[in-house]
C-alpha positions as CSV (number, residue, x, y, z in Angstrom):
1,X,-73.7,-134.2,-15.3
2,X,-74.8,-137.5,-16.6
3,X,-71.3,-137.8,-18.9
4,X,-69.7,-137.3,-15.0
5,X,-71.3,-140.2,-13.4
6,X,-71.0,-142.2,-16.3
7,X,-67.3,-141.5,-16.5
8,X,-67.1,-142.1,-12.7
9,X,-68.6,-145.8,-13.0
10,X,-66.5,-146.9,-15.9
11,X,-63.5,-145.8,-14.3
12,X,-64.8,-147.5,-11.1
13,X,-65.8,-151.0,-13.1
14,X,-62.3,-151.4,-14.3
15,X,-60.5,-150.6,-11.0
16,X,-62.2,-153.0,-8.9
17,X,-61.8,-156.5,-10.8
18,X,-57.9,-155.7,-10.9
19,X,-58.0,-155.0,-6.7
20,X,-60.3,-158.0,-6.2
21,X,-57.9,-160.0,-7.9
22,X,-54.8,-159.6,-6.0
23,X,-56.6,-161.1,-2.8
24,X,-57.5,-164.9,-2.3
25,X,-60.4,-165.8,-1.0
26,X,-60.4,-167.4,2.4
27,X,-60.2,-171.4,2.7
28,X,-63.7,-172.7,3.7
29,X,-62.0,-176.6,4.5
30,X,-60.0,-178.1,7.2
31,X,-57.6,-179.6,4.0
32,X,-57.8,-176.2,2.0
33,X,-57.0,-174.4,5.6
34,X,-54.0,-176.3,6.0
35,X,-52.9,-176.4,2.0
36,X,-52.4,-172.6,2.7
37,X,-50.3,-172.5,5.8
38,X,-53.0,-171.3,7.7
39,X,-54.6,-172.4,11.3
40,X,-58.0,-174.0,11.1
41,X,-60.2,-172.8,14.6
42,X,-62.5,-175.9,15.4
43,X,-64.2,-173.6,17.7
44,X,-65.1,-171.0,14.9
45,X,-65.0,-173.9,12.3
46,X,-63.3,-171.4,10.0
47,X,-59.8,-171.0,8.9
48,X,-58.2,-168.7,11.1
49,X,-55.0,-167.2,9.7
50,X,-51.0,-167.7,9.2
51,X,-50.8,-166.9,12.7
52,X,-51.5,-169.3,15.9
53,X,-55.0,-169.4,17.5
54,X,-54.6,-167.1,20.9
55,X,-55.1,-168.5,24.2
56,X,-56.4,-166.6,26.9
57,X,-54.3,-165.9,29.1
58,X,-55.2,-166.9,32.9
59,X,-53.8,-166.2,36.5
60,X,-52.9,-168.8,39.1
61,X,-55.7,-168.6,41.9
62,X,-54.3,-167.5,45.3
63,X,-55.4,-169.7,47.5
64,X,-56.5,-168.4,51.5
65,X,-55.0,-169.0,54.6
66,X,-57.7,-170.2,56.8
């Protein structure tokens, strides 16, 4: 049992370095946001993504007839 787990964490250890090293971390400046073609959210003050920052979306207000 103990030459099971054993086996299980080695083959474990030398998976995860080679995943963890096909991703890039996440800019944590303004300058580093925009280096990587990203959008920088100065409402979240993080770097946001490739993608555009989402505005919500709002409806004219009907006005009344008085």
């Amino acid at each position: 049992m103990l030459m099971r787990v054993l086996a299980a964490v080695l083959m474990t250890a030398a998976v995860v370095p080679a995943c963890a090293a096909e991703t890039t971390p996440q800019p944590l400046s303004r300058a580093d946001c925009e280096k990587a073609g990203m959008q920088w959210s100065d409402n979240a003050n993080v770097c946001g993504g490739k993608e555009a920052t989402a505005k919500p979306e709002t409806k004219p207000e009907k006005h009344k007839k008085k």
